[in-house]
DRENSE-916575 format. One line per field, with one value per residue: residue number from 1; residue in three letters; z, x, y of N, C-alpha, C, O in turn. Coordinates in pm, whole numbers, padded with zeros to 5 digits, m for minus. Layout:
REM DRENSE-916575
num: NUM  ...
residu: ALA  ...
n_Z: Z  ...
n_X: X  ...
n_Y: Y  ...
ca_Z: Z  ...
ca_X: X  ...
ca_Y: Y  ...
c_Z: Z  ...
c_X: X  ...
c_Y: Y  ...
o_Z: Z  ...
o_X: X  ...
o_Y: Y  ...
***
This chain:
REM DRENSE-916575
num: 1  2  3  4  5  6  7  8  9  10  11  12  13  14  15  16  17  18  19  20  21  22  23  24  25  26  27  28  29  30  31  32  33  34  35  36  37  38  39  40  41  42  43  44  45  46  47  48  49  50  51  52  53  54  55  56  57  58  59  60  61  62  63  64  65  66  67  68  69  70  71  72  73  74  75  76  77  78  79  80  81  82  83  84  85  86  87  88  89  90  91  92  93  94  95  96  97  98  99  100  101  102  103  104  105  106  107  108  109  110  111  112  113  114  115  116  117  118  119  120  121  122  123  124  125  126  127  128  129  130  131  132  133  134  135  136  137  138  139  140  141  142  143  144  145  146  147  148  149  150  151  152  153  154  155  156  157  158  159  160  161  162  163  164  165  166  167  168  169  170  171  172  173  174  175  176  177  178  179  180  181  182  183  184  185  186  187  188  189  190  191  192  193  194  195  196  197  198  199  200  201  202  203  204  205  206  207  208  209  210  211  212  213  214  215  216  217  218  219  220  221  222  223  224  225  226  227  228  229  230  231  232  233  234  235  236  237  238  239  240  241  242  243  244  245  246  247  248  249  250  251  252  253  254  255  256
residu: UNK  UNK  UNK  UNK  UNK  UNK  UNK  UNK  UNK  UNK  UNK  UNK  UNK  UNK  UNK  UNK  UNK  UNK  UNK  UNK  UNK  UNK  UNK  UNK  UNK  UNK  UNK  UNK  UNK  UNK  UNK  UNK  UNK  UNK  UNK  UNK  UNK  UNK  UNK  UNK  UNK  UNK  UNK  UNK  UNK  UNK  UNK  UNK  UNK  UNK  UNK  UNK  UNK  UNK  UNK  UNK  UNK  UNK  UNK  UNK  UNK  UNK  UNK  UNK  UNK  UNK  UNK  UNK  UNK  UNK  UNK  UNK  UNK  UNK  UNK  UNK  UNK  UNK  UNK  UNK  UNK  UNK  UNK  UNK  UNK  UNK  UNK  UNK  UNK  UNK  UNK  UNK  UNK  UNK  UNK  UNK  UNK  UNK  UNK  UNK  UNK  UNK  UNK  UNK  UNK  UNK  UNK  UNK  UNK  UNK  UNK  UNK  UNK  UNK  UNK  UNK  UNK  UNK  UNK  UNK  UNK  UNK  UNK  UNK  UNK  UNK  UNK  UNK  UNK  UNK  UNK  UNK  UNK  UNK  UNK  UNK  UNK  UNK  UNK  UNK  UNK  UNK  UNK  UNK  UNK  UNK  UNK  UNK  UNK  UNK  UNK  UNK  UNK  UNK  UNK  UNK  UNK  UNK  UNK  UNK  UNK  UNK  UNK  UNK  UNK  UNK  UNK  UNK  UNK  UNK  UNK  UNK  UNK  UNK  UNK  UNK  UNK  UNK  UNK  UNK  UNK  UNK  UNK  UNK  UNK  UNK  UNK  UNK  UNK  UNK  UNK  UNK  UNK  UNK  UNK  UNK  UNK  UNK  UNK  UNK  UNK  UNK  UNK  UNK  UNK  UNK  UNK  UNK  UNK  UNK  UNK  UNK  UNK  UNK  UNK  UNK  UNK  UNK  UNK  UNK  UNK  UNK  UNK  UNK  UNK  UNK  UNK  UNK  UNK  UNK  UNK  UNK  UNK  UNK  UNK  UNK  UNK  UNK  UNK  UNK  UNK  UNK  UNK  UNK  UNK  UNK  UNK  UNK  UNK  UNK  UNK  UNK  UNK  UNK  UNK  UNK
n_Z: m02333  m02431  m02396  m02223  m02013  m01924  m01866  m01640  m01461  m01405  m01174  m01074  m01280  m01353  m01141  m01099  m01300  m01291  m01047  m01133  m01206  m00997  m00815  m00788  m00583  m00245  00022  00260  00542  00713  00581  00461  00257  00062  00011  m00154  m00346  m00493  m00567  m00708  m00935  m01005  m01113  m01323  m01466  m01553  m01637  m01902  m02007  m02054  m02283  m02457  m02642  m02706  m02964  m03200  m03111  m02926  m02716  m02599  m02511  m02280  m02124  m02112  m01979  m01711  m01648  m01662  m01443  m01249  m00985  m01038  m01138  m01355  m01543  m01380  m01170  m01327  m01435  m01158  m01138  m01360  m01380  m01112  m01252  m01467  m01396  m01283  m01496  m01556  m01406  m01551  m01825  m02090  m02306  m02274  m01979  m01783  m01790  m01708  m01485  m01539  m01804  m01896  m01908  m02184  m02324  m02538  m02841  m03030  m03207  m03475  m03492  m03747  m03968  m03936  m03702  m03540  m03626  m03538  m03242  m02894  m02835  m03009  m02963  m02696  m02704  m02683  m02413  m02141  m02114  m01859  m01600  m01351  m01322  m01521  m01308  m01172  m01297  m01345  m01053  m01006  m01173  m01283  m01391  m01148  m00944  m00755  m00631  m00317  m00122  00098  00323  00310  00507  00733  00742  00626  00507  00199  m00077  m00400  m00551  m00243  m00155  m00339  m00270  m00023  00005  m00237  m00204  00092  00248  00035  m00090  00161  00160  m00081  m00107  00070  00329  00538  00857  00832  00871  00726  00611  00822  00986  01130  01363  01516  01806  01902  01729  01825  02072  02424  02600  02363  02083  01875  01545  01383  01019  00923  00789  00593  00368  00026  00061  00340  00321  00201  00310  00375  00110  m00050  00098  m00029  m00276  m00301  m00167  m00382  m00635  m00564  m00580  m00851  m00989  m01067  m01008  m00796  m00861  m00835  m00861  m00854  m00613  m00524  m00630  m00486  m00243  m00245  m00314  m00098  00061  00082  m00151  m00251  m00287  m00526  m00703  m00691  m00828  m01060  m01163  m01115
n_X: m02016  m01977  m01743  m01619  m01787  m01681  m01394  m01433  m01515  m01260  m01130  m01238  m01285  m00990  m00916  m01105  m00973  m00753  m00684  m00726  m00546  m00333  m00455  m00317  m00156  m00135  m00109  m00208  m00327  m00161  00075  00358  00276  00455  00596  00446  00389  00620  00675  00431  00485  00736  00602  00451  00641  00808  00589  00553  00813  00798  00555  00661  00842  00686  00507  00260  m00040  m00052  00051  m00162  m00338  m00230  m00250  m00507  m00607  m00525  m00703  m00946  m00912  m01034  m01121  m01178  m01380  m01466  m01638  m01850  m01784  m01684  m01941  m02050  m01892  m01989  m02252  m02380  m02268  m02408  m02639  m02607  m02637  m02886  m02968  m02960  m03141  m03067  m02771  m02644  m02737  m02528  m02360  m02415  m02324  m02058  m02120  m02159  m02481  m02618  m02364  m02220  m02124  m01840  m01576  m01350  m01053  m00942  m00674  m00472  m00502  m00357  m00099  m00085  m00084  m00066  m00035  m00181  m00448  m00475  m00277  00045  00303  00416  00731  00819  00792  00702  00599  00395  00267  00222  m00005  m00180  m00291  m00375  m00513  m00639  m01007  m01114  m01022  m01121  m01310  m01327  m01237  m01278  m01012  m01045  m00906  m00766  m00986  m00932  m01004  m00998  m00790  m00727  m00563  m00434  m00300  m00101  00076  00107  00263  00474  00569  00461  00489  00447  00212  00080  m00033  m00118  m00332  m00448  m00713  m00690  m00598  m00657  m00527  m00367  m00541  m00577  m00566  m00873  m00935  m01156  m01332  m01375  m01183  m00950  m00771  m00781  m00518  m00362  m00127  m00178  m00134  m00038  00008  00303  00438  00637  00890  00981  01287  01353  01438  01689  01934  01865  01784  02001  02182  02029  02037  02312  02353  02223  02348  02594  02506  02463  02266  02005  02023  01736  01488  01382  01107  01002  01031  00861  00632  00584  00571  00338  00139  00163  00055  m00276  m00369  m00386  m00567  m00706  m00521  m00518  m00819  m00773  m00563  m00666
n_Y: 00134  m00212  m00340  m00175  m00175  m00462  m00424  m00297  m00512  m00608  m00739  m00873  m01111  m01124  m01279  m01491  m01664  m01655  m01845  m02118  m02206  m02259  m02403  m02648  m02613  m02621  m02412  m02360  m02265  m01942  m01939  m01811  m01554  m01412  m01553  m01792  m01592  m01587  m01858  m01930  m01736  m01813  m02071  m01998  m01925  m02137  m02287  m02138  m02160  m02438  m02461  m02304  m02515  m02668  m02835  m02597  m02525  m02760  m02615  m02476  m02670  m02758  m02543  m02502  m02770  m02700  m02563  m02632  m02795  m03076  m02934  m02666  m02582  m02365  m02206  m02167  m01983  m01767  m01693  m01594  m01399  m01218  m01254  m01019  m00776  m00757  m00770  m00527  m00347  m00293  m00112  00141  00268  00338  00367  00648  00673  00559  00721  00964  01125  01243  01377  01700  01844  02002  02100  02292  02352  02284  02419  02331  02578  02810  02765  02928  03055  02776  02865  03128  03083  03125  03390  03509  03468  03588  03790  03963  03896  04091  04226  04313  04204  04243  04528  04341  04201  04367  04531  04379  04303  04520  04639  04506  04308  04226  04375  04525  04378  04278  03981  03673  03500  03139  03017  03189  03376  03638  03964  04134  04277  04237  04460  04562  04346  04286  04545  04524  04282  04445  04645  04808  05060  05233  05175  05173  05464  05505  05309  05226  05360  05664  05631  05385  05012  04718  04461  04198  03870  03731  03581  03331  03327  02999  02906  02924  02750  02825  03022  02946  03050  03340  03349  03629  03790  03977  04339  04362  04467  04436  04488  04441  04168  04134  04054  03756  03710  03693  03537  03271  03299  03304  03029  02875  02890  02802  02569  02571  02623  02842  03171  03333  03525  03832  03911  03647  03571  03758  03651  03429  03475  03661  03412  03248  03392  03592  03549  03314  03184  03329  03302  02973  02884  03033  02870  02617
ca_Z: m02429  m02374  m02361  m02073  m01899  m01950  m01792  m01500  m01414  m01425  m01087  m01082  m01365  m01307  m01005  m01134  m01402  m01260  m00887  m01180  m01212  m00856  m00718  m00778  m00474  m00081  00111  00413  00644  00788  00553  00424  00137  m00026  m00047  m00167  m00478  m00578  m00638  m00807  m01037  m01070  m01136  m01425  m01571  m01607  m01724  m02018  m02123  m02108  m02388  m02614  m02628  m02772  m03110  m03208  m03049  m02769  m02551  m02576  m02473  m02164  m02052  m02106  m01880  m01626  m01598  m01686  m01356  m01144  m00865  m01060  m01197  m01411  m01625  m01241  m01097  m01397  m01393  m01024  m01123  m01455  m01309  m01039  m01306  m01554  m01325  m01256  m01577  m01560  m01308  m01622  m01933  m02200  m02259  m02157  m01827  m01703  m01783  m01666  m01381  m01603  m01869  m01811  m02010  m02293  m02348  m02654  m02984  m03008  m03383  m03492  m03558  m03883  m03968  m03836  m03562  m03496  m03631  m03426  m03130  m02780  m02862  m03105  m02888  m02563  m02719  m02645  m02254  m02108  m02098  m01751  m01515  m01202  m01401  m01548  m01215  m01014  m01373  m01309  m00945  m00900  m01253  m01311  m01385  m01036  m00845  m00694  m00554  m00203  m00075  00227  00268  00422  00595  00829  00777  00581  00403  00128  m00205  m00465  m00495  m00117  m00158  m00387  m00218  00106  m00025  m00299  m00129  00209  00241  m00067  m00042  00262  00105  m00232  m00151  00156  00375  00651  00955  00795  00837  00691  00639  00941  01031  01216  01462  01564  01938  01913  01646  01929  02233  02511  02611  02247  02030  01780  01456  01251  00904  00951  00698  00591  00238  00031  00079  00434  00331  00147  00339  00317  m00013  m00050  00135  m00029  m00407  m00306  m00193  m00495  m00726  m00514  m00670  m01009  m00971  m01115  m00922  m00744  m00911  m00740  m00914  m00835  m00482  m00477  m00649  m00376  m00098  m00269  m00289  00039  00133  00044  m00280  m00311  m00325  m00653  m00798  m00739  m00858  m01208  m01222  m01156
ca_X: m01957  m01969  m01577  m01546  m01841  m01604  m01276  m01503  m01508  m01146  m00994  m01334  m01260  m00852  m00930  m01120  m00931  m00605  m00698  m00730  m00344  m00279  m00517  m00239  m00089  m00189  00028  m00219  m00356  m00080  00168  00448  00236  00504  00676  00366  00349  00724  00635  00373  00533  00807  00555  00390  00753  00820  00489  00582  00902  00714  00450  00781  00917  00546  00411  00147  m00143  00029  00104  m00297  m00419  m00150  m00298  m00638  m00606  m00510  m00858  m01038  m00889  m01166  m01163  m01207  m01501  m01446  m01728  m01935  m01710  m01727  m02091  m02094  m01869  m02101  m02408  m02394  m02226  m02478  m02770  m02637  m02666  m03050  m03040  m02969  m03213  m02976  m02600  m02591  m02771  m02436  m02209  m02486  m02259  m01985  m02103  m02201  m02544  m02610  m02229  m02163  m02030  m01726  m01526  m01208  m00980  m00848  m00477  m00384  m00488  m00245  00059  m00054  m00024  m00096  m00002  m00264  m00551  m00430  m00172  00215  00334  00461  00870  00798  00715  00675  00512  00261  00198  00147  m00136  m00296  m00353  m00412  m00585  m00726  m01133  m01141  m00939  m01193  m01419  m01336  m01279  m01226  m00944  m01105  m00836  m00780  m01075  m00865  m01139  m00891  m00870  m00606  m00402  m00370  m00199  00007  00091  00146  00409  00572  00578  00378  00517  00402  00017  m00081  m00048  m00206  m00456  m00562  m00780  m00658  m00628  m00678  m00475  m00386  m00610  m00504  m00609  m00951  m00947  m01326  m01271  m01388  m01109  m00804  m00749  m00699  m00350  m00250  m00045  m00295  m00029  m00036  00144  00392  00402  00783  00914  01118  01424  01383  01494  01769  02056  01830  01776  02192  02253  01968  02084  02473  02355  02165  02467  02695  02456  02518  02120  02015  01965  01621  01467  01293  00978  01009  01028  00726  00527  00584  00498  00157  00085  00152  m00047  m00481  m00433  m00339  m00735  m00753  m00426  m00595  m00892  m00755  m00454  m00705
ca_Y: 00041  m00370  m00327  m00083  m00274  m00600  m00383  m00242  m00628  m00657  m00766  m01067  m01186  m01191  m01366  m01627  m01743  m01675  m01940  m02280  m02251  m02256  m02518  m02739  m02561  m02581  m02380  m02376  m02101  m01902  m01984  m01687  m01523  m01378  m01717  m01864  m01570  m01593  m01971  m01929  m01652  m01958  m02187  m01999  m01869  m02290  m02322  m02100  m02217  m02558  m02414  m02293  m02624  m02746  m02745  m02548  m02617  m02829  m02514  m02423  m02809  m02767  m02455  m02563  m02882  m02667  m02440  m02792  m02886  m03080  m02838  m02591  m02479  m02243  m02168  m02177  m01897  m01676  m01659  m01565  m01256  m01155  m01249  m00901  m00704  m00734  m00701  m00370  m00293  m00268  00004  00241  00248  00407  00407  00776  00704  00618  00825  01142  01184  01247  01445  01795  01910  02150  02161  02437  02266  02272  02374  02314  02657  02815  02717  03060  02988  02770  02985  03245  03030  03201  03525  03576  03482  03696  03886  03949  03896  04161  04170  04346  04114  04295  04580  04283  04200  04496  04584  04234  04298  04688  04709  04379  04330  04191  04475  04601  04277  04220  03825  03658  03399  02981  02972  03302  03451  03772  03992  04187  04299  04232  04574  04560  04194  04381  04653  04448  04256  04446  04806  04839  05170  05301  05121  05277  05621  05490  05233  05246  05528  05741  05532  05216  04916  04637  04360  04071  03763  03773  03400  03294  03229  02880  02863  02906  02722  02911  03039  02950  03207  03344  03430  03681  03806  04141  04388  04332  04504  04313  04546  04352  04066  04148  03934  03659  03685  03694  03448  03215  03286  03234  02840  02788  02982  02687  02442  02552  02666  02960  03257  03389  03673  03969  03897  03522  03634  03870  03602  03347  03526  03673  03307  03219  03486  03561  03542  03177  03190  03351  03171  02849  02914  03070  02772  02493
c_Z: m02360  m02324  m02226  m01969  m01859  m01817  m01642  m01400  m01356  m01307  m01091  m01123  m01313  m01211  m01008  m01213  m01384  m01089  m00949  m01196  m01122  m00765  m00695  m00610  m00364  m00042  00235  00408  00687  00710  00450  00283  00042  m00062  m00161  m00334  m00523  m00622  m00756  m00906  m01093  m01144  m01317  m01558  m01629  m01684  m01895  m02107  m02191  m02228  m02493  m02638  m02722  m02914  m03073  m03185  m02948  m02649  m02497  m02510  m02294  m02052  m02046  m02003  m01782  m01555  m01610  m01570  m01285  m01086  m00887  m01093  m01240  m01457  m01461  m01190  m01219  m01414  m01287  m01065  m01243  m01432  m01240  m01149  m01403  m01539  m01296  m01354  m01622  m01494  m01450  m01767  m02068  m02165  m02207  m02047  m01723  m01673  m01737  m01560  m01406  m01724  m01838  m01949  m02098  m02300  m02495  m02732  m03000  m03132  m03383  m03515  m03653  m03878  m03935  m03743  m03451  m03527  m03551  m03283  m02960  m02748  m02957  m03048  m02774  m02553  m02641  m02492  m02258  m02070  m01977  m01684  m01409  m01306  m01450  m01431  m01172  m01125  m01313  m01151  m00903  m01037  m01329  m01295  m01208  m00926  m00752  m00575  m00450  m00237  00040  00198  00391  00491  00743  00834  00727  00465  00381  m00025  m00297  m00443  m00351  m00095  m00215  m00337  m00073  00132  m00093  m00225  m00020  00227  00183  m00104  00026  00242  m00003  m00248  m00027  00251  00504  00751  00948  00829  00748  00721  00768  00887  01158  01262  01547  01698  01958  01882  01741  02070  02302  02536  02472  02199  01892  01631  01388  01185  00963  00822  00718  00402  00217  00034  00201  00434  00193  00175  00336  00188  m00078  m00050  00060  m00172  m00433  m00280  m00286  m00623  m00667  m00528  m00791  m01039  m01006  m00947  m00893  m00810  m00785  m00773  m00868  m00685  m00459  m00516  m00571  m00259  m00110  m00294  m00160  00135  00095  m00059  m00354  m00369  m00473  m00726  m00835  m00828  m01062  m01249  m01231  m01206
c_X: m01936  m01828  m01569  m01643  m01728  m01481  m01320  m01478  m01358  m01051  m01089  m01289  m01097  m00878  m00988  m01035  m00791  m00601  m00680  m00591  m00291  m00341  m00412  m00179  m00184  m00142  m00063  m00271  m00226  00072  00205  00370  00314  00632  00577  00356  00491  00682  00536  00420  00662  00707  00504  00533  00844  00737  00491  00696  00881  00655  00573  00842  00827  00525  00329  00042  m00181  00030  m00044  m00338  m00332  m00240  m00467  m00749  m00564  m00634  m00967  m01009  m01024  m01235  m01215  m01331  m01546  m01545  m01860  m01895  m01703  m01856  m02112  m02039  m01959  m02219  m02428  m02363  m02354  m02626  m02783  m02667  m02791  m03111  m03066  m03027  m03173  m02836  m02582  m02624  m02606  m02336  m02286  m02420  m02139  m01945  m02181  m02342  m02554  m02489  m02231  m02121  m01927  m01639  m01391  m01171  m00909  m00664  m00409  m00363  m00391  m00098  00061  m00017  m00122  m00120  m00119  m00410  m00535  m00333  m00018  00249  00406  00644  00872  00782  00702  00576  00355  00198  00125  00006  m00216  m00365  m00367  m00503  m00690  m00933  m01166  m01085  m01021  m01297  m01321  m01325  m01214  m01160  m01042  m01057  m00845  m00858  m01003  m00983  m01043  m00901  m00719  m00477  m00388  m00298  m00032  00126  00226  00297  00536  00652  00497  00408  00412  00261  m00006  m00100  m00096  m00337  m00515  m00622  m00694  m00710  m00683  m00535  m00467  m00425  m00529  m00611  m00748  m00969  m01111  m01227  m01268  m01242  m00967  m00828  m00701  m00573  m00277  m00264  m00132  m00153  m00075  00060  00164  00377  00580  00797  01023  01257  01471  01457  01589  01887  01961  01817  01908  02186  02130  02044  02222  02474  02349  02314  02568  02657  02477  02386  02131  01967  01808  01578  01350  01126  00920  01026  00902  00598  00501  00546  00366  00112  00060  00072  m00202  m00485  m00388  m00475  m00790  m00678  m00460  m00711  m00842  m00676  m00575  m00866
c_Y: m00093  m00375  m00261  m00140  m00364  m00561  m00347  m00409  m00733  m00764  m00937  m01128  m01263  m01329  m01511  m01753  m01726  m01842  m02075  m02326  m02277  m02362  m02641  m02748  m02539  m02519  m02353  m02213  m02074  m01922  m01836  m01684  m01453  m01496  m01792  m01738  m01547  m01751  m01978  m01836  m01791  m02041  m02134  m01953  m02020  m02278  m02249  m02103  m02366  m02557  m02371  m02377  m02696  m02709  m02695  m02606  m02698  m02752  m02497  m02542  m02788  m02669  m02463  m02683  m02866  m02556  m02561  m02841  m02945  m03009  m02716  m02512  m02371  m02126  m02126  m01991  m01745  m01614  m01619  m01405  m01166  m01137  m01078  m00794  m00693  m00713  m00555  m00274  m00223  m00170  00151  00177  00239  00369  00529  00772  00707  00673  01010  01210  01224  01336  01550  01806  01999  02214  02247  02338  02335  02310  02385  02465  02663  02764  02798  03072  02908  02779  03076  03198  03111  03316  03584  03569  03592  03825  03865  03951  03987  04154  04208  04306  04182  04424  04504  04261  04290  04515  04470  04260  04409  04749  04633  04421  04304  04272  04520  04537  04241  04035  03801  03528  03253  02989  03053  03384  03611  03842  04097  04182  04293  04356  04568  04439  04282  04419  04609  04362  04282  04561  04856  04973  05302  05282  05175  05373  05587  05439  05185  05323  05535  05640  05435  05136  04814  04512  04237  03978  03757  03610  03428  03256  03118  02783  02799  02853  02809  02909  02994  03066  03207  03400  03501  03758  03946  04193  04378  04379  04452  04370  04463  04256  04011  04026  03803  03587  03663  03540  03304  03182  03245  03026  02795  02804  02826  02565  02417  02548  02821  03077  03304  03505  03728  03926  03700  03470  03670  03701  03489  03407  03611  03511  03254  03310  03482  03516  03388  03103  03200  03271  03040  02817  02942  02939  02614  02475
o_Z: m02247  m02211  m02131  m01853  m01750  m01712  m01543  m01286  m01306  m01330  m01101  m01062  m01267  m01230  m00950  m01198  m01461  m01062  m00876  m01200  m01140  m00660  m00600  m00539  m00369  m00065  00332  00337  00706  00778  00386  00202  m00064  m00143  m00255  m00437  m00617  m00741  m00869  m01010  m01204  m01254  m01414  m01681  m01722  m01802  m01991  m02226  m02301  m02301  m02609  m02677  m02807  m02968  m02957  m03223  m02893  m02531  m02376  m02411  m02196  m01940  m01952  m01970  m01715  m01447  m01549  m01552  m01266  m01095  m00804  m01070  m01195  m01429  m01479  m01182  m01176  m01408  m01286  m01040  m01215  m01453  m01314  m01140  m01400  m01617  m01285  m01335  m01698  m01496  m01448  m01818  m02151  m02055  m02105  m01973  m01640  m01581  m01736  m01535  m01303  m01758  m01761  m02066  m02080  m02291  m02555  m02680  m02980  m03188  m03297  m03572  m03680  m03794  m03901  m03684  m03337  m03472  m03492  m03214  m02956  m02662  m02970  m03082  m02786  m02469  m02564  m02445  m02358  m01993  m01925  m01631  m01348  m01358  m01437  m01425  m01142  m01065  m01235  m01135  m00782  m01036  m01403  m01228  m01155  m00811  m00650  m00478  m00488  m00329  00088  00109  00506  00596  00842  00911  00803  00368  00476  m00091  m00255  m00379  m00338  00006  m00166  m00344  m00043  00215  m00074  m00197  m00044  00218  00229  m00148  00014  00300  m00045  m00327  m00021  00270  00562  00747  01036  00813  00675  00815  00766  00800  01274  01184  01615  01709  02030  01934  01737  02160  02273  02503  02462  02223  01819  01653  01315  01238  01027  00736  00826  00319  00289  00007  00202  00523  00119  00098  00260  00158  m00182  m00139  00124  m00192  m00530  m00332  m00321  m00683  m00757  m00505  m00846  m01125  m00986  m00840  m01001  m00807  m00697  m00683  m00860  m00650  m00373  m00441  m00584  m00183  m00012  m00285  m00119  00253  00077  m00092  m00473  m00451  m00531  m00801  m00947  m00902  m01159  m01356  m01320  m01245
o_X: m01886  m01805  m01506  m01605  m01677  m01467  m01248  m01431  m01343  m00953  m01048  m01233  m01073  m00854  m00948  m01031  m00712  m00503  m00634  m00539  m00181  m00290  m00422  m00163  m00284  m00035  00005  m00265  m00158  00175  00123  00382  00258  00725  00633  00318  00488  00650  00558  00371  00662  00747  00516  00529  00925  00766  00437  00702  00913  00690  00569  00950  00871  00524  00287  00016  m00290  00019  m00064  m00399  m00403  m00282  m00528  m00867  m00543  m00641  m01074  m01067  m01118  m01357  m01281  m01358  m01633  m01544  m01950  m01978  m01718  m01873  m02231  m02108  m01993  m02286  m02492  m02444  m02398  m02709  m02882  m02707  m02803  m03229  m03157  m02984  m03220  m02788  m02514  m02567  m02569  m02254  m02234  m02442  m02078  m01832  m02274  m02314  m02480  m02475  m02301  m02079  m01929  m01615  m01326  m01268  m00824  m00577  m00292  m00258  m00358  m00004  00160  00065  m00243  m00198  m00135  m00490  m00606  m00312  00017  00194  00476  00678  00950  00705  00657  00474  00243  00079  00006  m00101  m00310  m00485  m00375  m00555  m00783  m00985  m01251  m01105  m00965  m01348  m01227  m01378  m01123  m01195  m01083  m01121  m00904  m00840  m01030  m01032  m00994  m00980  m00615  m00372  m00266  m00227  00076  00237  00342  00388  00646  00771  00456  00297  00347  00197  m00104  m00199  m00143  m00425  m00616  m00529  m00642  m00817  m00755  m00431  m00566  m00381  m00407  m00697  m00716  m01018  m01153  m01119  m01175  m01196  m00908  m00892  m00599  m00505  m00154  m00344  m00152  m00091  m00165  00164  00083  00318  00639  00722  01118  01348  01584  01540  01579  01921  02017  01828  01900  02184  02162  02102  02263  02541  02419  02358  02605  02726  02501  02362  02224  01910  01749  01660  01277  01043  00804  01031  00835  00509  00388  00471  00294  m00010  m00052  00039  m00253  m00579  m00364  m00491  m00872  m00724  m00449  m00699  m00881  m00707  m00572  m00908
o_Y: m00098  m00416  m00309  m00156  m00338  m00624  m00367  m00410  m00844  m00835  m01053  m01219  m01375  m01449  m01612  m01875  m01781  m01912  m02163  m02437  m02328  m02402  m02718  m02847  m02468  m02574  m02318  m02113  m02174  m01921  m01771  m01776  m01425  m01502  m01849  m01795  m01467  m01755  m02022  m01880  m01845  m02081  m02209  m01949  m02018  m02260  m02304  m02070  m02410  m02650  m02412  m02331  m02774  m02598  m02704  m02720  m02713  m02785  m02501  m02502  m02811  m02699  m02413  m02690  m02966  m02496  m02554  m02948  m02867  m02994  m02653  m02394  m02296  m02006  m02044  m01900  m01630  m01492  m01585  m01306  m01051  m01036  m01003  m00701  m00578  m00666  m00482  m00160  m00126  m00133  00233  00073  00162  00346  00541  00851  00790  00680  01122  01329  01252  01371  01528  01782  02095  02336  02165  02234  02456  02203  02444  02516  02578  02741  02776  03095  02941  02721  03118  03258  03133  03356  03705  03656  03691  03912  03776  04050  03999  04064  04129  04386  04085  04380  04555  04291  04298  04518  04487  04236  04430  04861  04667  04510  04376  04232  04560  04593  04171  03974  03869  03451  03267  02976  03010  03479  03704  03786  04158  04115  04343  04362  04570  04440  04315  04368  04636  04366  04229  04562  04970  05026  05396  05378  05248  05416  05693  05471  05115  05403  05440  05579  05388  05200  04806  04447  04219  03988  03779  03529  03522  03198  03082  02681  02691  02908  02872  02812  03001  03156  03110  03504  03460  03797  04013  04127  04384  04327  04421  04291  04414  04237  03913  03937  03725  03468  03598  03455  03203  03075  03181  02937  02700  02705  02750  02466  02310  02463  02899  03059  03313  03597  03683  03916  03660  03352  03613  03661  03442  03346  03632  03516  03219  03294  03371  03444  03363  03012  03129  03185  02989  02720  02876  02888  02529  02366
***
């Protein structure tokens, strides 16, 4: 669109046609530039109570005889910034050429939904949320379509599978007797040697159940409670530390 060409041009243009108001003004090499644009912000906040003082027509001839200045050359300096802009225009044949980096191909049409549609709301596409929340979880990640596909995390190199995230953080106990084999462990952190400088401390996560961190969890919900902050839930717990853990992989992934 000629318009959004026009805006693409925006700071040129400013630039030109804002410098004919200011030629009035030297202030030199080296001289305090934020002295030099409170003046001029003075200069143009005169210049406009000047113009409300004017008849009609008066304020426009004022401001006119200030882009008309000699030095200026207005109509010169505009052409220098349209000129490049509109040459570039020629690199693309069509208006869609340039937005091809922008729009995706053979997108699907698109139709509006019935009016039920939106009475039913959320609930009627996906159905009712579970009042369970730890229950919805643990189904989502031990019964989910994806339960079963393996991934490895960018970061630590952790090759792991949802229910063992699970498992790991809600009930470690109760996972290694459910979900994973005889003399298995749990997934770690595998460090490329390149990855660690020598003599540094290679970390890795503990298997810690959240009964563990019980007095923490106390003493975390009594601060917030002394904020006049709601309390921490159990589930609001678990789901922070499966983030902070592999599966911040998939979370991202589905949230963005």
């Amino acid at each position: 669109h000629p318009k959004a060409w026009v805006s693409s041009l925006h700071d040129g243009l400013a630039k030109v046609i804002i410098e004919p108001l200011f030629e009035h003004f030297d202030f030199g090499d080296g001289h305090d530039s934020n002295k030099a644009r409170r003046t001029q912000l003075a200069f143009l906040r005169n210049l406009g109570k000047k113009c409300l003082t004017l008849p009609a027509g008066q304020d426009e001839d004022v401001v006119l005889e200030l882009l008309n200045f000699k030095h200026s050359s207005l109509i010169s300096r505009l052409a220098s910034v349209l000129t490049p802009g509109i040459c570039s225009l020629s690199v693309a044949s069509t208006g869609a050429e340039p937005n091809a980096k922008f729009v995706a191909e053979s997108l699907p049409d698109l139709s509006y939904g019935k009016l039920n549609s939106f009475f039913e709301g959320l609930e009627g596409l996906i159905g009712p949320p579970n009042p369970n929340l730890l229950d919805a979880m643990a189904q989502e990640h031990c019964a989910g379509p994806d339960a079963k596909l393996e991934f490895t995390t960018a970061n630590y190199n952790i090759c792991t599978l949802p229910p063992w995230e699970w498992y790991f953080v809600y009930d470690p106990d109760k996972g290694k007797a459910e979900v994973l084999q005889p003399n298995q462990d749990w997934p770690s952190e595998r460090y490329p040697v390149a990855v660690v400088p020598r003599g540094a401390m290679r970390r890795y996560r503990k298997v810690q159940s959240v009964a563990s961190f019980d007095l923490v969890f106390r003493e975390k919900n009594q601060k917030l409670e002394s904020f006049g902050a709601k309390k921490l839930q159990t589930v609001e717990f678990v789901a922070s530390r499966l983030y902070t853990g592999p599966m911040y992989m998939k979370y991202n992934t589905a949230l963005r």
